[in-house]
N, C-alpha and C positions, 0 to 999 in steps of 0.2 A: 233732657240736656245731659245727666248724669251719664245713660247710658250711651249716648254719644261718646263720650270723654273716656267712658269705661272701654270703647269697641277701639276707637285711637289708639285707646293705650297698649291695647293687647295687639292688635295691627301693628302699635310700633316697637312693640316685645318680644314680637314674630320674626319679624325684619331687622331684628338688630343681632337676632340669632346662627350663627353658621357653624357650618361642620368641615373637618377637616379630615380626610382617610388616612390610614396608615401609613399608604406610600408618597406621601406627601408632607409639605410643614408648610407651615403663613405666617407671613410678616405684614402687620399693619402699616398703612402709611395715613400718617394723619395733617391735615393739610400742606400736603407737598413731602414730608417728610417720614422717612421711612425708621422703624421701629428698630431698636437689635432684639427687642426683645422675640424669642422662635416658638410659636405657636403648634405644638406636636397635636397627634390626631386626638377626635372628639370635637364638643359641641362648643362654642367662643361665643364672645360678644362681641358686638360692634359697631359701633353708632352711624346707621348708613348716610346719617346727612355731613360726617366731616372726617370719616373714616375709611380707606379703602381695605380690603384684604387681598393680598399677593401669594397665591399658591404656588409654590415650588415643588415638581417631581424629584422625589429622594431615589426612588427605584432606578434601576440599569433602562435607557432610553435606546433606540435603537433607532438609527439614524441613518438612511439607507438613500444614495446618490446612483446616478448613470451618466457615464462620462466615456467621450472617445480620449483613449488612453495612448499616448507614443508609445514606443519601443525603440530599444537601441539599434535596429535594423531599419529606423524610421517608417515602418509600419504603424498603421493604427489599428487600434483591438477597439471594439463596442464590452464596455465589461457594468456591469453593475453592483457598489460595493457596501457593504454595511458597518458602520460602526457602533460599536458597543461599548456605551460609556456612564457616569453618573458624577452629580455634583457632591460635592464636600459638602457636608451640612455647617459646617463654622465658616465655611467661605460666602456661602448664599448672600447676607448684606451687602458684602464687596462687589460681588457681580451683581447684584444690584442697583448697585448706587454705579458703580465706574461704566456696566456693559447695558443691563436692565433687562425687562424680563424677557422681550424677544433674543435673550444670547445665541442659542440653536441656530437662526439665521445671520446672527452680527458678528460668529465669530467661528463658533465650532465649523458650520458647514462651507465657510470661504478659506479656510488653512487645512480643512478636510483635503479638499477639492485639488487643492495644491499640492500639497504631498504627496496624495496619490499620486499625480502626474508625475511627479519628478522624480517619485522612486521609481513610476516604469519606466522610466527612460533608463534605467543603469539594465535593464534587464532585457533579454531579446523574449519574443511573442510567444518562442513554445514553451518558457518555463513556465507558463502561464498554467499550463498541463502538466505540469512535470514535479519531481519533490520540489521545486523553487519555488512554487508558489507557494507553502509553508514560510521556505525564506522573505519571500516578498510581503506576507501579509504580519510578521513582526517586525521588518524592519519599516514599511510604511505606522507600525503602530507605535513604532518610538520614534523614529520622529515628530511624529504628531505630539505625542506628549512632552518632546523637548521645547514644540512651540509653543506647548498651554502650560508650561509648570510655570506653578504661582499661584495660576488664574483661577484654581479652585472644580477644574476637570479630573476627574479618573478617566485613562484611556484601560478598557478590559477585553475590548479582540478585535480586530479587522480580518473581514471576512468578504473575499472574493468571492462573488458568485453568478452566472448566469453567464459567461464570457464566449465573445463573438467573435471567433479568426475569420480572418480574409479565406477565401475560398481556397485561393493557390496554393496558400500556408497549410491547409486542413489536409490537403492534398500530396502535399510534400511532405509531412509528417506520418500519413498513410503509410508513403510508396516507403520511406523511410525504416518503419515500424515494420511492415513487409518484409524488405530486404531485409532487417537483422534477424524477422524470424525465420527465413530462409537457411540465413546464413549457419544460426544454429543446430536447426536442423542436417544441415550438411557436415556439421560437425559430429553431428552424435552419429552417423551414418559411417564417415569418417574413425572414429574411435571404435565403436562396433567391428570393423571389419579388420582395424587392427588390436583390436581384442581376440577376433578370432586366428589370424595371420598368427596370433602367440600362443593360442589355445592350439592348431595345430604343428606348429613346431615345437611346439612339446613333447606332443603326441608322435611327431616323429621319431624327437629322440627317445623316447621309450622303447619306442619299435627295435630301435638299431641297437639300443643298449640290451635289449631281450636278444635279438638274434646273435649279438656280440657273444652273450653267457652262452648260448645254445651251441653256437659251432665252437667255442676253446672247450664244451665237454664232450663233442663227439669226436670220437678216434676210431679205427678200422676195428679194432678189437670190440667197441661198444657194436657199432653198426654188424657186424659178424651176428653178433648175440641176438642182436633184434631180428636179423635174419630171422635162425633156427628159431625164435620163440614166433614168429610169424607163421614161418613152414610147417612147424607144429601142426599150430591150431588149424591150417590148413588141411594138413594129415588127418586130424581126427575126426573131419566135415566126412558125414557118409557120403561124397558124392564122388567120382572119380573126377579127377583132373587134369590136366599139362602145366605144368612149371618151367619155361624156358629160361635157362640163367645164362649169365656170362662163362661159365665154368669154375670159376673163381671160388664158388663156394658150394655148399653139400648140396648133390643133386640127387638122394634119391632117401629116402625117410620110409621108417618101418614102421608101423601102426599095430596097435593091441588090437586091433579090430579087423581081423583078418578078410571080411567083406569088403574091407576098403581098399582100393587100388590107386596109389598112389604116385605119379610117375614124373621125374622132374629128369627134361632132358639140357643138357650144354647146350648156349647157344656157341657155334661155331665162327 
C-alpha cells in the first residue's frame, strides 16, 4: 500500500511539473481565472487537477495570408503577404482576458486582411513591381498598427511576396519596358553621332585655320625661293633631265658636277 502511495505521489510530482522555453512565458489560470503573475522560461509547477498553464509566444511570429487584392485600375492581383509581428510582454494578461488565446485568428489576421485590401486600392497593379512596392508594404504596415495600438501588438514588417498579374498586365508592362529600352538606345545612337558631327567640325576648323596660316605666309618671293632650292636639289641628281617652266622663273642651273646635264626649257 505504501508503495502505491509512494508511485501516486511521484506520478503526481511528475505532472504537476512543466517547462516553459525561452521564447515564450505562461500565465496560470486557476479555476476560471487567469494569474498576472508571468511565468519566464524553465521548469513551474502546477497543480493539473485545478490549474491550467497558457503559453504565450514572445518571439517575432510570422503570419502569412493569400488574398485577391483590388487595385486602383480595378484589376485584381493574386498576391501572397506576410506579417511580422510580436506581442508586448506587460500586455499578454489583457489580451488574454479581453481577446484570449486564439488572438492570431480573432484579430490580428481579420484587420490584416483588411488593410491589405484597402491599401491596394489607392495603388495601380504595376507598382506592385516597381520601387512602390516598398511604399505599399510601409504604409499597409502602419496602418495596421494604427488599428492595433493599445492592444498590445508590435507591427515589424509587411512583406509582399509571390504576386500574380493578369496576363494582359504582364504583357503591357513587357511591350512597355521594351519600348523605353528602345527608346534609350536610340538615344545614345543619337548623341554619339552628334558627338561625332562636333568632333568633326572641329576638325574642320583646324584644317581651315592651318590653311588660313599657310597662305597669309606664302608670298611670290617665298615660293621663288622654294623654286631654286627644289631646282637645286634637282641639279645635283646625276641623272639628266627636262624642266619645263612657265618662263617666269630661272630656267637653266649650273651644277659642280660637270657629268650632269641639266636642262630647263620655257614653256612657251
Amino acid at each position: 500500500m505504501k508503495k502505491l502511495l509512494f508511485f501516486l505521489f511521484v506520478i503526481s510530482s511528475l505532472s504537476s511539473c512543466v517547462s516553459i522555453r525561452q521564447d515564450e512565458v505562461g500565465f496560470r489560470r486557476r479555476f476560471g481565472r487567469l494569474s498576472d503573475r508571468m511565468l519566464t522560461s524553465g521548469l513551474h509547477s502546477v497543480n493539473p487537477f485545478t490549474t491550467v498553464l497558457i503559453r504565450v509566444p514572445v518571439r517575432t511570429m510570422n503570419l502569412t495570408v493569400t488574398a485577391d487584392l483590388p487595385t486602383k485600375e480595378g484589376l485584381t492581383v493574386k498576391t501572397e503577404v506576410s506579417l511580422l509581428y510580436h506581442v508586448q510582454r506587460e500586455k499578454i494578461p489583457t489580451i488574454l482576458r479581453e481577446i484570449g488565446e486564439n488572438y492570431e485568428n480573432t484579430v490580428i489576421a481579420p484587420t490584416f486582411r483588411s488593410v491589405i485590401r484597402d491599401v491596394s486600392a489607392r495603388f495601380v497593379a504595376k507598382d506592385l513591381h516597381t520601387a512602390e512596392r516598398a511604399n505599399i508594404e510601409r504604409t499597409i504596415a502602419e496602418d495596421l498598427a494604427k488599428f492595433l495600438e493599445g492592444k498590445g501588438f508590435v507591427i515589424e514588417a509587411v512583406l509582399l511576396k509571390n504576386i500574380q498579374l493578369p496576363t494582359s498586365l504582364v504583357s503591357a508592362i513587357e511591350a512597355k519596358l521594351q519600348a523605353e529600352q528602345e527608346a534609350q538606345r536610340m538615344q545614345f545612337v543619337l548623341d554619339r553621332e552628334r558627338l561625332e558631327a562636333e568632333r568633326r567640325k572641329i576638325e574642320a576648323a583646324g584644317i581651315r585655320d592651318a590653311q588660313k596660316l599657310l597662305s597669309e605666309g606664302l608670298n611670290p618671293f617665298l615660293l621663288q625661293y622654294q623654286y631654286i632650292q627644289a631646282w637645286k636639289e634637282l641639279a645635283n641628281s646625276p641623272n639628266s633631265k627636262v624642266i619645263i617652266t612657265d618662263g617666269k622663273t630661272p630656267y637653266l642651273l649650273q651644277t659642280e658636277d660637270k657629268n650632269t646635264n641639266t636642262q630647263i626649257t620655257p614653256r612657251k
